[in-house]
PLY file of the C-alpha trace (Angstrom):
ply
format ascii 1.0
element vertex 272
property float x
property float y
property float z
element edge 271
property int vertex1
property int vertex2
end_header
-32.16 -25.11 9.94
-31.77 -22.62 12.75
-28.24 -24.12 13.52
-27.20 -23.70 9.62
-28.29 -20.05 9.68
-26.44 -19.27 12.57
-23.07 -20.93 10.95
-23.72 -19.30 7.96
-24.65 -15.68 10.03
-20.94 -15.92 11.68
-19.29 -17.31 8.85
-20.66 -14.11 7.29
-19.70 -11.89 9.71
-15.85 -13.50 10.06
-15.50 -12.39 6.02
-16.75 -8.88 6.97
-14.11 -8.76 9.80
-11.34 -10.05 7.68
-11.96 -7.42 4.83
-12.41 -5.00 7.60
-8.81 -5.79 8.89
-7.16 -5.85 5.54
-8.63 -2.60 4.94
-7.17 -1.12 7.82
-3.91 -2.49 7.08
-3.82 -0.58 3.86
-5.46 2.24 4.56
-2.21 4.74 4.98
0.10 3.61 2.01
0.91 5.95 0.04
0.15 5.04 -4.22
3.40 4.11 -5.71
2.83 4.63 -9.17
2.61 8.41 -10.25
1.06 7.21 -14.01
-2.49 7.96 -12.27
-2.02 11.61 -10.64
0.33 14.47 -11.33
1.00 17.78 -9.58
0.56 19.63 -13.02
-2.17 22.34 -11.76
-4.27 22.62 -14.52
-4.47 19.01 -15.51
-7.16 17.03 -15.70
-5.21 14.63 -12.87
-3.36 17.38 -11.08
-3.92 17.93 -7.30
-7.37 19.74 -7.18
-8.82 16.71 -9.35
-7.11 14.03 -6.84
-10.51 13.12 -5.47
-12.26 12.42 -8.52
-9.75 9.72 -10.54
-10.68 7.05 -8.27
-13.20 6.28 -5.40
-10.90 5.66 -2.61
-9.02 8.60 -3.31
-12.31 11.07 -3.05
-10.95 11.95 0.98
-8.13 14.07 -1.34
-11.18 16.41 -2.09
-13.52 16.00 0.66
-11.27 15.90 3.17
-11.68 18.30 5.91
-7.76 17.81 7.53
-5.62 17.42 4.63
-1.91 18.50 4.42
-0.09 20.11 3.94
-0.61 23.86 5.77
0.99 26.45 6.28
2.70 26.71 9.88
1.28 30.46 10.22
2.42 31.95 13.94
-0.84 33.61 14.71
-2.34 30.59 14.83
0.10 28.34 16.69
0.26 27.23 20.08
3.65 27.21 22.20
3.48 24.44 24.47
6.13 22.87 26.69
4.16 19.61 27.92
4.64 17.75 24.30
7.61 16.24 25.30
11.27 16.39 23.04
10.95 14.18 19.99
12.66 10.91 20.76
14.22 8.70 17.77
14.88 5.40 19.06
16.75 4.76 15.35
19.04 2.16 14.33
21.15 1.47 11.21
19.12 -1.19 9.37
19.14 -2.81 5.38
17.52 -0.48 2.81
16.42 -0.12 -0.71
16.21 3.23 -3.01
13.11 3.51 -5.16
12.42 6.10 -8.02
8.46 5.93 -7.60
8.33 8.39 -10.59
6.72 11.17 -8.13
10.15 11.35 -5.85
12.63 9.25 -4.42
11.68 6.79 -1.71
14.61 5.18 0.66
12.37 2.41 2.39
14.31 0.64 5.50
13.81 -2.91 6.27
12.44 -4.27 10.14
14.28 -3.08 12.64
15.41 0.90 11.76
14.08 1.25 15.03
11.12 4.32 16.18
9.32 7.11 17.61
7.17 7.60 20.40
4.23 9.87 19.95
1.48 10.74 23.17
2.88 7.19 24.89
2.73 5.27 21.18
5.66 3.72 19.30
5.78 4.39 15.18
8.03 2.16 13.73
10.15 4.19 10.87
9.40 2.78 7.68
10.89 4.70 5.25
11.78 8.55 3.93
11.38 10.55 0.77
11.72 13.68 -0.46
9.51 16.74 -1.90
10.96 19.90 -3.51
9.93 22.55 -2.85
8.86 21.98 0.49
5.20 20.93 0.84
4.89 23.41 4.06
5.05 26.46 4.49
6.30 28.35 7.29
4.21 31.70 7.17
3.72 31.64 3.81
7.42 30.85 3.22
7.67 27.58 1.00
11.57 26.41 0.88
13.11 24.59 -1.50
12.90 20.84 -0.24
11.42 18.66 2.59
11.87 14.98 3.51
8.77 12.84 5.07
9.57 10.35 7.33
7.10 7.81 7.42
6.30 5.98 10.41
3.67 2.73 11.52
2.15 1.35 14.31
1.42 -1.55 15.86
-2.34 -0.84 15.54
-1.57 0.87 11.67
-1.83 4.46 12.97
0.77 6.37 10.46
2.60 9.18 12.21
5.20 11.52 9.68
8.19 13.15 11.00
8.87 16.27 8.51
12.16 18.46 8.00
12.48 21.27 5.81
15.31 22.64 3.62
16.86 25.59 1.87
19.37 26.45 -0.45
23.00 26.84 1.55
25.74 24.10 2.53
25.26 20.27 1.45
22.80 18.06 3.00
25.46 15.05 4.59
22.68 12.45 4.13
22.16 13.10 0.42
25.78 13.63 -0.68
26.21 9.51 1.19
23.17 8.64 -1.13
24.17 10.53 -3.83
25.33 7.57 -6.06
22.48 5.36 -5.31
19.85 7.97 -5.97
21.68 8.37 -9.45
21.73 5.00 -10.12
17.98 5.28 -10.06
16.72 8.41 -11.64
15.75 6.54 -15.27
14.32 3.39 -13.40
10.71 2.79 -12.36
9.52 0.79 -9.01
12.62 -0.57 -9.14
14.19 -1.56 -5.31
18.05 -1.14 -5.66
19.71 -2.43 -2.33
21.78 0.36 -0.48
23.07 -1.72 1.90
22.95 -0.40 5.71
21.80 2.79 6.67
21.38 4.87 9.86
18.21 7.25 9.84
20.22 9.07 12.74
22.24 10.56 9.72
19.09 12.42 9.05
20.09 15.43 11.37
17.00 17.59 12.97
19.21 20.06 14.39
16.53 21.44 16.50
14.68 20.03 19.51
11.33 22.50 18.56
8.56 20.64 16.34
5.26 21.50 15.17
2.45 19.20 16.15
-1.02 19.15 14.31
-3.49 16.20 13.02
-3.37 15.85 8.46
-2.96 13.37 5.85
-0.59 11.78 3.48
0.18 14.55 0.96
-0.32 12.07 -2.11
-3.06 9.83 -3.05
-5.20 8.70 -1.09
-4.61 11.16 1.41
-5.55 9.37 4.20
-6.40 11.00 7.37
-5.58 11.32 10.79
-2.06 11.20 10.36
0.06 12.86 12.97
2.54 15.07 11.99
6.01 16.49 13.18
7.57 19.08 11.40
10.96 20.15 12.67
11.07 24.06 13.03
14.31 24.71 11.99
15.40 24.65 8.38
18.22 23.29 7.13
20.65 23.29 4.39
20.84 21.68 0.96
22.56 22.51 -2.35
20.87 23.64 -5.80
22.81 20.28 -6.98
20.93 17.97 -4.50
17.68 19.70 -4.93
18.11 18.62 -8.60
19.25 15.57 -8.33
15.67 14.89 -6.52
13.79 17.32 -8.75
14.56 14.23 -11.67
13.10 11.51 -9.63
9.30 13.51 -11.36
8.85 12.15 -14.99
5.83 14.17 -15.52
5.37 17.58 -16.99
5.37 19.36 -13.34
8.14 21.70 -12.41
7.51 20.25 -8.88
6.49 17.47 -6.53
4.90 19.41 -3.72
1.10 19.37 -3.20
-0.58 22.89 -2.73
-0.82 23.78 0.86
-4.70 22.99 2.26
-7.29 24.51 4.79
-6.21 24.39 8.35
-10.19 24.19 9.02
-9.82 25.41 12.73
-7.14 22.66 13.32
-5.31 22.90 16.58
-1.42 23.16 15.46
1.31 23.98 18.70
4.96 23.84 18.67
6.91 22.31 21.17
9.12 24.79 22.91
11.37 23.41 25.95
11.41 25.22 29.02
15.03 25.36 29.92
0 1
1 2
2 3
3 4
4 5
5 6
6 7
7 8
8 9
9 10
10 11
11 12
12 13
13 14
14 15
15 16
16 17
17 18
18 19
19 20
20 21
21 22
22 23
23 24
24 25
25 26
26 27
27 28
28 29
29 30
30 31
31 32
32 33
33 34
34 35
35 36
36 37
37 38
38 39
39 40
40 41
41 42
42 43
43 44
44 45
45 46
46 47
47 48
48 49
49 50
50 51
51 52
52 53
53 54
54 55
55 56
56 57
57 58
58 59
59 60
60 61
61 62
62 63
63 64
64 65
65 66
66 67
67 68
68 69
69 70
70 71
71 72
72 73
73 74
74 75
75 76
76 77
77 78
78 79
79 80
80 81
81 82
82 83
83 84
84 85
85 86
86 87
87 88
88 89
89 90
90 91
91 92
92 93
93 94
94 95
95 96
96 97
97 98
98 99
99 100
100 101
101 102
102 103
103 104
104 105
105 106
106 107
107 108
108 109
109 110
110 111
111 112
112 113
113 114
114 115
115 116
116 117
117 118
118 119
119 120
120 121
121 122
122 123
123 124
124 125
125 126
126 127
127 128
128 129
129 130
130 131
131 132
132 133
133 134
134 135
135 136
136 137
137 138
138 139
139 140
140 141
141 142
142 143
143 144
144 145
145 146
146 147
147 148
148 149
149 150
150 151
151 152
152 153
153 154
154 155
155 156
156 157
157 158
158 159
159 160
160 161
161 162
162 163
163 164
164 165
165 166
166 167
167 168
168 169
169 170
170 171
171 172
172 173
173 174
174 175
175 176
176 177
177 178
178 179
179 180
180 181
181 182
182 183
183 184
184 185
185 186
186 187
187 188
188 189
189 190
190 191
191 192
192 193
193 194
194 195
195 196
196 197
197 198
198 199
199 200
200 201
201 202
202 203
203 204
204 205
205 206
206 207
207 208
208 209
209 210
210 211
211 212
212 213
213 214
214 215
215 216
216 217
217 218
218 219
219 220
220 221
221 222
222 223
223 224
224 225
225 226
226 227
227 228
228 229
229 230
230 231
231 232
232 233
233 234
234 235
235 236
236 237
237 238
238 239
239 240
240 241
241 242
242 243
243 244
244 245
245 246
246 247
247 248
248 249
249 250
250 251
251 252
252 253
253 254
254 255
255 256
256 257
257 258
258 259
259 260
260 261
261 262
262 263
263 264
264 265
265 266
266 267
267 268
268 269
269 270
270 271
């Protein structure tokens, strides 16, 4: 009898660990279908009700380090021991995806990484916001991309680069086509073909470090972010072209920017 409780204890306890795992697995993908949330303000799903439309999306409310913030000088630290941002990147097969709350280019194994604090992220796919989702001292711009990262050990780490109205984005006039091809589809993968994430220039070797979340549902925590610090170009046409990608009544796809809460947030500054 003793014997058969203690099978039954561990066989118990294996179930737990399994769930456990899975959970953990899951725990920083983003929600790909927008029917459930919007960013219309006043709605009764808009961002400040995120938390409330379904349990395991209450951390979008009670969530103490949620992004995005605004990258306010006062309260940054300039630090020279982070390290300039490697991209170990490589051109790899990829799908385009209209997700209904923006346009998601997701890269199959192999686009290659980034190394964060002696970690490597593998890059898992980009997509865009407009306007931007931060702000740099109050100053939103008119579009940022998220680059979307994965460990080995499921720690999610975003790279983040911001945009304003001036000369063509390269990257998006290559996609331009294939994002067209997709603005009235839903969840539906269309095949790109090969695609270098190197073509996604940073033109800057400064970055913004802090700890947030995913800026949709379920806004997971702990997320590391790096947000380049310069800003670079796009057209009003491009902007647009992304801007149709949102099927719902908002005039935007950018969550409001959240409490910093005392968070520490420094930017990377090279010495020479």
């Amino acid at each position: 009898m003793d014997k058969l409780r203690i099978i039954t204890f561990f066989q118990r306890f294996l179930i737990v660990l399994v769930l456990v795992t899975f959970a953990g697995l899951t725990r920083a993908q983003e929600v790909d279908d927008e029917r459930e949330f919007s960013y219309v303000e006043d709605s009764k799903n808009g961002p400040a009700h995120w938390g409330e439309i379904k349990p395991e999306w209450s951390m979008c409310n009670s969530g103490s380090v949620q992004s995005p913030i605004d990258l306010l000088n006062e309260r940054v630290e300039v630090v020279s021991h982070l390290g300039r941002l490697h991209r170990d990147y490589k051109s790899s097969k990829a799908t385009v995806m209209n997700r209904g709350h923006d346009m998601m280019l997701r890269w199959e194994a192999g686009a290659g990484s980034i190394q964060i604090n002696g970690t490597e992220y593998q890059l898992k796919q980009c997509h865009w916001h407009s306007p931007s989702e931060h702000t740099l001292n109050g100053k939103r711009f008119d579009m940022e991309v998220h680059l979307v990262h994965e460990s080995m050990d499921n720690r999610t780490a975003v790279l983040g680069i911001m945009y304003k109205i001036g000369r063509p984005d390269s990257f998006l006039s290559m996609m331009k086509q294939h994002l067209e091809a997709i603005v009235d589809t839903h969840n539906v993968e269309r095949s790109v073909g090969v695609i270098d994430p190197k073509l996604l220039k940073l033109g800057s070797r400064k970055y913004y470090r802090y700890i947030g979340s995913l800026t949709v549902p379920p806004c997971t925590q702990d997320i590391s972010w790096t947000i380049v610090r310069k800003v670079r170009t796009v057209t009003r046409e491009q902007v647009k072209l992304i801007r149709e990608a949102v099927h719902d009544e908002a005039a935007t796809n950018a969550r409001p920017v959240q409490p910093i809460n005392q968070r520490s947030v420094k930017l990377y500054r090279p010495r020479d």
